[in-house]
N, C-alpha and C positions, 0 to 999 in steps of 0.2 A: 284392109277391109275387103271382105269377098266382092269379087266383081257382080252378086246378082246384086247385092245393097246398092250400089253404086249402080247400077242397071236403071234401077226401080228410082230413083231419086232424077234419071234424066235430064235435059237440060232444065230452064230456069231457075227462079230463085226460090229458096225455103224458108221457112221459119222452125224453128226447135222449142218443141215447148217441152217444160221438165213438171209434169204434176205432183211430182213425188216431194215427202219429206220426211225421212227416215224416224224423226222424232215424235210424229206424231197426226192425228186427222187438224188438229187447232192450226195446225201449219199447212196445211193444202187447200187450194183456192177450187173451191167445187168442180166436177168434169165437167156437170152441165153448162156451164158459165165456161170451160175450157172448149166447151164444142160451139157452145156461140160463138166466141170467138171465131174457132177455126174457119168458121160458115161467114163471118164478115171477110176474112183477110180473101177467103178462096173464091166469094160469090161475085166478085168483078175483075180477077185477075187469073184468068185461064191457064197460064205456064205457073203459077205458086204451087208452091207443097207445103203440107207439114208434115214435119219427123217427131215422133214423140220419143224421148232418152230416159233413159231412167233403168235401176235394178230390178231386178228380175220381179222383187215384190212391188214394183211400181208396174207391171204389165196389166192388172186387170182396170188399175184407173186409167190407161192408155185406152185398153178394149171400151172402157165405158165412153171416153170421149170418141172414139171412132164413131159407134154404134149410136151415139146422139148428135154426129151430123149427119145432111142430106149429100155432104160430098166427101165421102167415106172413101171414093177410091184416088183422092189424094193426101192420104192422111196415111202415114206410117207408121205404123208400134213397133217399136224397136227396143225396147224395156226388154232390158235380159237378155237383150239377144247379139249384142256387138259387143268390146271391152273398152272398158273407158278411155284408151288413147285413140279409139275410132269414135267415141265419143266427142272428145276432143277436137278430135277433125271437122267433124260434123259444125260444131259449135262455132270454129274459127272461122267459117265460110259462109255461115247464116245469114240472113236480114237482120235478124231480129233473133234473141232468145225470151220467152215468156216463160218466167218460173215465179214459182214458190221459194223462201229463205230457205236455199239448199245449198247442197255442195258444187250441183252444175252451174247456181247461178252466182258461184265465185270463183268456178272455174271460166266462166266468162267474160269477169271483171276483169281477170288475170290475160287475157287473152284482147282486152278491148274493143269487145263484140256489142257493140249497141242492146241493151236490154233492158225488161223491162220486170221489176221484182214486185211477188206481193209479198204483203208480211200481215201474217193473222196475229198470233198469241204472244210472238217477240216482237222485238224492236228495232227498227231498225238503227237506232244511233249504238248500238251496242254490235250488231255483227252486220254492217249495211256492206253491199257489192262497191270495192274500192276502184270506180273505175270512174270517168269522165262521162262517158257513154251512157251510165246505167241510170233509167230513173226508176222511183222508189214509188209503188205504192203502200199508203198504211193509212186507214183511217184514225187510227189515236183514240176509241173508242173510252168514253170511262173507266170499261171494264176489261183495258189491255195497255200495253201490255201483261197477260197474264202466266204468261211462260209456262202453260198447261200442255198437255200433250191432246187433250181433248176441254171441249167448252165445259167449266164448268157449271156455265149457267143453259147450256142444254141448248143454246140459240146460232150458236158461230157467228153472230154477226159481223164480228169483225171481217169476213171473208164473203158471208153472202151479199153482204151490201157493195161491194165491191163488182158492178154490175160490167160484164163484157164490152158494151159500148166504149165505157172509159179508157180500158186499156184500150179498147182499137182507136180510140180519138189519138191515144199517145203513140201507137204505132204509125198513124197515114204518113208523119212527117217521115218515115223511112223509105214508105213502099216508092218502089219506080217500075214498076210495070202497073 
């Protein structure tokens, strides 16, 4: 990994969040909801970072989440811009990973990185992160799992109801700064 990435990331501790999911928007958990987040992990804990991962077409929901927190200059996009075994590294030394049912977030099960998965349009009993670490969110909605690549019914709730706060109640038990 180039020494400016690793410059930029300095000391303390990080979280990695992956917004991406190749498959489709029914499978990605909104940015705004991804920037609240990043505003609770970051707004009491002054050495934290986030690194956002993801491919190259996952950069502009990276940019969106940046650009919808107020603490933007700890917040890293790195979508597109490193190769997946610097991804890898990234991920193996994290707090926390917060994703979408992707491929980062089973390279992290792989890796038994504490994390924390949503799952909109699939299921998670069918492809869920095989790790000890990982917990699962999924509302179970009526009308899901619907394995669409976009909501049919025009609403995503399966992913908008899925409010910031909750994943951050499921992360405090990690943070130690």
């Amino acid at each position: 990994m180039g020494a400016n990435k690793i410059d930029q990331i300095g000391g303390g501790s990080y979280y990695v969040f992956a917004p991406g999911a190749e498959y489709g928007p029914a499978k990605r958990w909104p940015t705004g909801h991804f920037a609240k987040l990043a505003n609770q992990i970051l707004e009491g804990h002054p050495d934290t970072k986030i690194i956002i991962l993801g491919s190259l077409a996952d950069h502009a929901l990276g940019q969106e989440i940046v650009q919808g927190s107020n603490l933007s200059k700890r917040i890293h996009n790195w979508c597109g811009t490193i190769r997946l075994d610097q991804s890898m590294a990234l991920i193996a030394q994290c707090t926390s990973l917060i994703s979408n049912d992707s491929g980062l977030m089973h390279i992290a099960a792989a890796l038994a990185v504490p994390q924390i998965a949503i799952f909109g349009s699939s299921n998670p009993k069918h492809t869920p992160p095989l790790s000890q670490k990982a917990q699962i969110i999924w509302l179970g909605l009526d009308c899901s799992p619907c394995y669409q690549r976009t909501c049919p019914l025009g609403h995503l709730n399966c992913l908008n109801q899925i409010e910031a706060e909750r994943v951050y109640s499921m992360l405090t038990p990690l943070m130690t700064h």
